[in-house]
DSSP file (Angstrom, degrees, kcal/mol; ACC not computed):
  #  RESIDUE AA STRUCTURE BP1 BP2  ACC     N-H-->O    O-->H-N    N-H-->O    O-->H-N    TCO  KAPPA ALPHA  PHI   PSI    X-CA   Y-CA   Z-CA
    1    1 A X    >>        0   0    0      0, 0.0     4,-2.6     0, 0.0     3,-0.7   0.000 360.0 360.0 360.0 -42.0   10.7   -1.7    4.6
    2    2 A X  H 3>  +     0   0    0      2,-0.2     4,-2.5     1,-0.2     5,-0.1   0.895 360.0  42.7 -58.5 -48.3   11.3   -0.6    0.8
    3    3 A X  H 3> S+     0   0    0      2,-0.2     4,-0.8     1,-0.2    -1,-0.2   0.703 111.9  52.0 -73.3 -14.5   13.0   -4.1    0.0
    4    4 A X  H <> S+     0   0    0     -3,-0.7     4,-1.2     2,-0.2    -2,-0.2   0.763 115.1  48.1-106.0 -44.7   10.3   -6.2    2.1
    5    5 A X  H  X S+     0   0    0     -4,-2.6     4,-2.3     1,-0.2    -2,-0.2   0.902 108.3  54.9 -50.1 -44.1    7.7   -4.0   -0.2
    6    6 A X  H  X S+     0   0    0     -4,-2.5     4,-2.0     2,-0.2    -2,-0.2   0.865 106.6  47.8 -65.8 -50.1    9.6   -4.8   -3.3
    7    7 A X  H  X S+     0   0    0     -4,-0.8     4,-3.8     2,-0.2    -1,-0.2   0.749 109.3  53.2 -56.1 -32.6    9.5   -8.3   -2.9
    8    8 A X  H  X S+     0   0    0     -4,-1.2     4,-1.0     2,-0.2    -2,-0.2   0.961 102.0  56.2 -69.0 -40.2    6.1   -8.3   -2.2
    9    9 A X  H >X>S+     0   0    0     -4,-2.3     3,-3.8     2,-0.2     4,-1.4   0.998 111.2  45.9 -49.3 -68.9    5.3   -6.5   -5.1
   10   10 A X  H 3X5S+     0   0    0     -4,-2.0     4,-4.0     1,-0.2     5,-0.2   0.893 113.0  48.7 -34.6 -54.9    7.1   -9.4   -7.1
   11   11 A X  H 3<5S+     0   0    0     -4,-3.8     4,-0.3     1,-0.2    -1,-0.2   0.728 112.5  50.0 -50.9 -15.9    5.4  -12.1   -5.2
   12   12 A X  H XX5S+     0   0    0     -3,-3.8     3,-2.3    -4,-1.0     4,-2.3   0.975 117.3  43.0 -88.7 -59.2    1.8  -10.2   -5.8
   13   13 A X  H 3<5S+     0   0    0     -4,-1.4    -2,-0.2     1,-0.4    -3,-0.1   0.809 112.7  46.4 -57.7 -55.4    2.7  -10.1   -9.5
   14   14 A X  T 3<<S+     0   0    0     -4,-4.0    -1,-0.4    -5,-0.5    -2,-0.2   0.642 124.1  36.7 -67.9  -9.1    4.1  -13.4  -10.0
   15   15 A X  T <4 S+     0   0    0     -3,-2.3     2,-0.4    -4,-0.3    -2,-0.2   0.541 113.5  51.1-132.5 -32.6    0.7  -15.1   -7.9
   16   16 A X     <  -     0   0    0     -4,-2.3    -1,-0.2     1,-0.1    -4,-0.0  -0.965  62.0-149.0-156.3 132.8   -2.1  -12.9   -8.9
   17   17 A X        +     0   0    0     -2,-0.4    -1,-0.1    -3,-0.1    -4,-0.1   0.524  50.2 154.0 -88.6   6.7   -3.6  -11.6  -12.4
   18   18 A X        -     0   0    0     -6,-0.1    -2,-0.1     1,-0.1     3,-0.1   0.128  33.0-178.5 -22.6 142.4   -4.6   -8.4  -10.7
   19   19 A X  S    S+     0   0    0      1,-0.2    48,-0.6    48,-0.1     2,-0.2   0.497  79.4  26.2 -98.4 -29.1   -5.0   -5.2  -12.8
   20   20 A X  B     -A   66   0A   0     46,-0.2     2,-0.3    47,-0.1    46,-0.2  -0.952  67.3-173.1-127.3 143.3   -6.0   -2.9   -9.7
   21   21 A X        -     0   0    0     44,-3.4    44,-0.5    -2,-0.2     2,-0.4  -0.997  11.4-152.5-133.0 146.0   -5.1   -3.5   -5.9
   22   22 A X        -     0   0    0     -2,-0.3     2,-0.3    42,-0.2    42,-0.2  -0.955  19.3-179.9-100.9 156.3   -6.4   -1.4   -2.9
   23   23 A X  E     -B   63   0B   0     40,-1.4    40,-3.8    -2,-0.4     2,-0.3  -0.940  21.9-129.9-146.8 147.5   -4.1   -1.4   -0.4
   24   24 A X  E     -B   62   0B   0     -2,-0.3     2,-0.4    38,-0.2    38,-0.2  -0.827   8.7-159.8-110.8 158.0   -4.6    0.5    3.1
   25   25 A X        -     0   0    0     36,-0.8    36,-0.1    -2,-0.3     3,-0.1  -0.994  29.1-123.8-160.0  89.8   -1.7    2.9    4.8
   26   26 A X        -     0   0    0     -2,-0.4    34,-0.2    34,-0.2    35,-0.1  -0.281  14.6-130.4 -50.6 170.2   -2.5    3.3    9.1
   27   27 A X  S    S+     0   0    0     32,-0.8    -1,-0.2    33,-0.1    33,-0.1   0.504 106.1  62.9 -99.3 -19.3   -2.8    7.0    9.6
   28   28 A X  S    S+     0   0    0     31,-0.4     2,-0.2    -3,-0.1    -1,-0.1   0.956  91.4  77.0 -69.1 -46.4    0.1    5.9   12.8
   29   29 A X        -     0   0    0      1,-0.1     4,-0.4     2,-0.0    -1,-0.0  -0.307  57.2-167.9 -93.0 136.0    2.7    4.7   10.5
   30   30 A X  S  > S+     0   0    0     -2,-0.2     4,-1.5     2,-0.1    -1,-0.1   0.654  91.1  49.5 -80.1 -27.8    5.8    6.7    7.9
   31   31 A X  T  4 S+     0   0    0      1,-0.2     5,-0.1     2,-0.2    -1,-0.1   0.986  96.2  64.2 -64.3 -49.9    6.8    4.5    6.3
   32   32 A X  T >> S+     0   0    0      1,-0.2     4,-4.0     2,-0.2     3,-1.2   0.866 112.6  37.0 -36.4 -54.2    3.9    3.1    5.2
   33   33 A X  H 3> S+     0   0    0     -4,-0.4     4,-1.2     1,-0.2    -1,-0.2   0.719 108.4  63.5 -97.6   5.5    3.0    6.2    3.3
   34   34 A X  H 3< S+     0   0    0     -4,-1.5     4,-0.3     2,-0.1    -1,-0.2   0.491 107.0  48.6 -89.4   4.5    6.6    7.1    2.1
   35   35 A X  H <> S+     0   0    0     -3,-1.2     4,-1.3     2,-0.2    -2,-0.2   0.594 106.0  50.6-112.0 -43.5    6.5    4.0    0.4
   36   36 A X  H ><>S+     0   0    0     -4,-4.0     5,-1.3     2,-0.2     3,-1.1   0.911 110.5  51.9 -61.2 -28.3    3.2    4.4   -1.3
   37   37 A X  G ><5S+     0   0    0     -4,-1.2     3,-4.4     1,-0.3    -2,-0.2   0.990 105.6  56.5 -73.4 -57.7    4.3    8.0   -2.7
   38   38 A X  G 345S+     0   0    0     -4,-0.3    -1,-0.3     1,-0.3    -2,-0.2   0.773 110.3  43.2 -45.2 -23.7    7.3    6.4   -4.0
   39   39 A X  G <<5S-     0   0    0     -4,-1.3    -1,-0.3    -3,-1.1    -2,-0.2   0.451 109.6-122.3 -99.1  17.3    4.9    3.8   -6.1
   40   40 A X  T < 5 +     0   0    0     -3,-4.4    -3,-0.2     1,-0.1     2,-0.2   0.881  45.9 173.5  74.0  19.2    2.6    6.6   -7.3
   41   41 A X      < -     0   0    0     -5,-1.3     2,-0.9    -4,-0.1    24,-0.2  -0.513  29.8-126.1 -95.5 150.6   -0.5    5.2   -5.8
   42   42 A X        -     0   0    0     22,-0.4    22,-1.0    -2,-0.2     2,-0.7  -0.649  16.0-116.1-115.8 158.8   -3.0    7.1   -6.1
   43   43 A X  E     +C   63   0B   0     -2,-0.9    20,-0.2    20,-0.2     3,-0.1  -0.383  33.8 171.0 -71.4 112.9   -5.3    8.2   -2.9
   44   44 A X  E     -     0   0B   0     18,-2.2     2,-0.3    -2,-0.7    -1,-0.2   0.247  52.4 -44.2-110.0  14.4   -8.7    7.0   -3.2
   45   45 A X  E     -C   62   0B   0     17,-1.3    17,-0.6     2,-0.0     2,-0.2  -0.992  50.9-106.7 160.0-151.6  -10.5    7.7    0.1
   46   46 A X        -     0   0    0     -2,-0.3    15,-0.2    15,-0.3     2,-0.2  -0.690  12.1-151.6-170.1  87.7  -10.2    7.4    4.1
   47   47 A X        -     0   0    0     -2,-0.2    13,-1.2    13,-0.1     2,-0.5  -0.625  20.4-140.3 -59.5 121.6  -11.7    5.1    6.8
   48   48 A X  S    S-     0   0    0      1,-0.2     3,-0.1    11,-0.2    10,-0.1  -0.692  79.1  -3.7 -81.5 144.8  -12.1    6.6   10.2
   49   49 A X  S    S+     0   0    0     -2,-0.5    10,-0.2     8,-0.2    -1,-0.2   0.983  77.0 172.5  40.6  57.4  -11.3    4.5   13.1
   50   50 A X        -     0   0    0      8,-0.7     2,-0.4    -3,-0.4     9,-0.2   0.418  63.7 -21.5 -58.5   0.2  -10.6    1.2   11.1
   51   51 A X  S    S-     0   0    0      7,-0.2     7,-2.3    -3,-0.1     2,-0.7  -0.857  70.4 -97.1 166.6 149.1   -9.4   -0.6   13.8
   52   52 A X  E     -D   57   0C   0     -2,-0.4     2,-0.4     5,-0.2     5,-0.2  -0.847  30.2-180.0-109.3 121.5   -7.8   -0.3   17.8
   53   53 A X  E >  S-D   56   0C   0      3,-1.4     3,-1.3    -2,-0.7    -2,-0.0  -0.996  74.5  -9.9-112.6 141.0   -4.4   -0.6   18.4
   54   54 A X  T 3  S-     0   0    0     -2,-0.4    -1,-0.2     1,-0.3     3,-0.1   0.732 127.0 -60.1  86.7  51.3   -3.1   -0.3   21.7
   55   55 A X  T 3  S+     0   0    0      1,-0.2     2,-0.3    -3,-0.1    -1,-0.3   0.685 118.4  94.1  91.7  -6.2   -6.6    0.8   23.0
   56   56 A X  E <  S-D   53   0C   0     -3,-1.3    -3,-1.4    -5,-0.0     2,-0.4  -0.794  85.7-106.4-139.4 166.4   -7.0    4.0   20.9
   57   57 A X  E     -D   52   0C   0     -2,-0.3     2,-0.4    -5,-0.2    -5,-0.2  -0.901  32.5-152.2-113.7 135.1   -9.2    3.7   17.0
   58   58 A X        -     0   0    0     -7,-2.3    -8,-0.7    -2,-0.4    -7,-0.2  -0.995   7.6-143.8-116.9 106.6   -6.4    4.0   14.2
   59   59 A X        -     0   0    0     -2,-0.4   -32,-0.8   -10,-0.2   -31,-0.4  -0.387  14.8-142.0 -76.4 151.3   -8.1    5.7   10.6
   60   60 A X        -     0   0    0    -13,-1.2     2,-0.3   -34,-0.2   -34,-0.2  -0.670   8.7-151.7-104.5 175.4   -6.7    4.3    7.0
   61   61 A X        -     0   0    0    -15,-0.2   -36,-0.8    -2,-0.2     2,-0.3  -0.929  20.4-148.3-146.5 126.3   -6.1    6.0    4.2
   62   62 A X  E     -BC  24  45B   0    -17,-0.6   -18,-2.2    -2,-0.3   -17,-1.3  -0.627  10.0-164.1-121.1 151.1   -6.6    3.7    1.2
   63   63 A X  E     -BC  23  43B   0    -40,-3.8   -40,-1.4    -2,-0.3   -20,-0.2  -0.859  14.0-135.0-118.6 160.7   -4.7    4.1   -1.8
   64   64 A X        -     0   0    0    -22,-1.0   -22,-0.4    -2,-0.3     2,-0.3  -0.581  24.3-175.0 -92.2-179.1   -5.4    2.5   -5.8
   65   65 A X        -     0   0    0    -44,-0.5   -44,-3.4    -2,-0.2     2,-0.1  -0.869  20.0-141.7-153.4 149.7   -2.0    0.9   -7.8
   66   66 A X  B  >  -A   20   0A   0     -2,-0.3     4,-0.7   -46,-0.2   -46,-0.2  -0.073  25.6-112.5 -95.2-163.8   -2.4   -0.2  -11.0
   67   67 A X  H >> S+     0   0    0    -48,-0.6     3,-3.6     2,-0.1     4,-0.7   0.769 120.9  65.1 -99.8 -68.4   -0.1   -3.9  -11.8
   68   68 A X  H 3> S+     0   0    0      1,-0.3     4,-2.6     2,-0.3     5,-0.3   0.790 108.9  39.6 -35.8 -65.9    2.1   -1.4  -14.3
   69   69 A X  H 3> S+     0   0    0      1,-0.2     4,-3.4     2,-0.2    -1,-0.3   0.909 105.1  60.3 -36.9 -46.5    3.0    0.2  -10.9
   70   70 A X  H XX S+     0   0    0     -3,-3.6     4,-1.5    -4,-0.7     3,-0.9   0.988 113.7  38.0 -56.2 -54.0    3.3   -2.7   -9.1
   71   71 A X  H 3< S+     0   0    0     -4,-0.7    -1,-0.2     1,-0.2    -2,-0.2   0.652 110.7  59.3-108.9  26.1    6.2   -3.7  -11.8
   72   72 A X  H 3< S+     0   0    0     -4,-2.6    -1,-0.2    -5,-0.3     4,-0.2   0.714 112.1  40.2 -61.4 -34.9    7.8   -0.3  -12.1
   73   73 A X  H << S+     0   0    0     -4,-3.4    -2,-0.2    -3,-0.9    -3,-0.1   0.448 115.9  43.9 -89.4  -5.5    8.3   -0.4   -8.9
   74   74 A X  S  < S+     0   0    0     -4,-1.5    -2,-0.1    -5,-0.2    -1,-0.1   0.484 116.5  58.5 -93.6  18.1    9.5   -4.4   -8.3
   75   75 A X              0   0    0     -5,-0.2    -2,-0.2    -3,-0.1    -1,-0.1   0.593 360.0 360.0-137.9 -41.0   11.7   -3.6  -11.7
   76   76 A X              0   0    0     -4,-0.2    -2,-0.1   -70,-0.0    -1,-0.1   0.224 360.0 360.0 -88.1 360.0   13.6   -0.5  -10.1
């Protein structure tokens, strides 16, 4: 998951003149948010019941990243 992030970050970087990204984190998933604490992102709010997965309403938790993050972390 880390290496499949890391590439994305490059691909985002190389593609898109972003300065700020929000990005959204399921409430369901680890990884997801063991990857955003590794880039520093920081938490800027919280959707309840964004969406149904298997039947059941799944909340986000939406984070900000700056581009500098983005290639601190595709750079590491």
């Amino acid at each position: 998951a880390l290496q499949g992030h890391r590439l994305f970050c490059k691909w985002l970087l190389e593609n898109s003149p972003f300065l700020n990204s929000i990005t959204m984190v399921p409430d369901t998933t680890k990884y997801g948010r063991a990857i955003i604490r590794l880039l520093g992102a920081t938490r800027v709010g919280h959707l309840d019941d964004a969406y149904i997965r298997c039947g059941k309403p799944v909340g986000v938790t939406l984070y900000q990243l700056t581009r500098q993050q983005y290639k601190e972390f595709s750079e590491c």
